[in-house]
C-alpha positions in Angstrom: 7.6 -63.9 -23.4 9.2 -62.6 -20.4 12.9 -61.0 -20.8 14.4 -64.0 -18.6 12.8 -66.5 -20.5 13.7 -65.0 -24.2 17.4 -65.1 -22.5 17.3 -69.0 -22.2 15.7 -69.8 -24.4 18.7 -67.8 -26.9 21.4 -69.1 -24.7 19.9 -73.0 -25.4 18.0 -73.2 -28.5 19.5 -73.1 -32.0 16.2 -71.2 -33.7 15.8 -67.8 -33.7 13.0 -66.1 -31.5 9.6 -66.4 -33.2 9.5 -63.1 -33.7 12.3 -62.4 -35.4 12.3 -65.3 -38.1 10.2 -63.8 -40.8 12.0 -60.4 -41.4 15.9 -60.8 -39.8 17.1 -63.2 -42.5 15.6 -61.0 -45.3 17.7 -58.0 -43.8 21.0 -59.8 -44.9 19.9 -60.5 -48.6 21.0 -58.1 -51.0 18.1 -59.6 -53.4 15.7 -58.7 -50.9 16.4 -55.0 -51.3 16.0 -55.2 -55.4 13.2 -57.3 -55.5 11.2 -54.6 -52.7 12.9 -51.7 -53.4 13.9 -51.4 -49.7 16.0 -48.2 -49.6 18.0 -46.4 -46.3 14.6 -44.6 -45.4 13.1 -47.4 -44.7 13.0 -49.4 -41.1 14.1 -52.7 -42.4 16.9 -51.5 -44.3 20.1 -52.4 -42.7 23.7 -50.7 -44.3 25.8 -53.4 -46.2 28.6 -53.2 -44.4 25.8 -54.6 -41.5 24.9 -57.6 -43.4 25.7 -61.0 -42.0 27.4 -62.8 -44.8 28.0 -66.9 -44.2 29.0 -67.9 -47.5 
């Protein structure tokens, strides 16, 4: 997808990018980090104080 259309398509649509809905939600679950051992060395790991909390 070209840079313009990834743009709208944010601006308009309320579902994440393809590309980002399998691994972007994970980031934010602390379980996520037990259950795979994800640890600061690794690329998915995201600090807590980084972690989007809704409830």
């Amino acid at each position: 997808m070209r840079e313009e259309a990834l743009k709208q398509r944010i601006k308009g649509d309320t579902h994440s990018p393809g590309m980002y809905r399998g691994y972007v939600p994970l980031q934010n679950i602390d379980a996520f980090y037990d259950a795979f051992e994800i640890t600061e060395t690794d690329g998915m790991y995201l600090t807590p104080e980084n972690r989007i909390k809704i409830w």
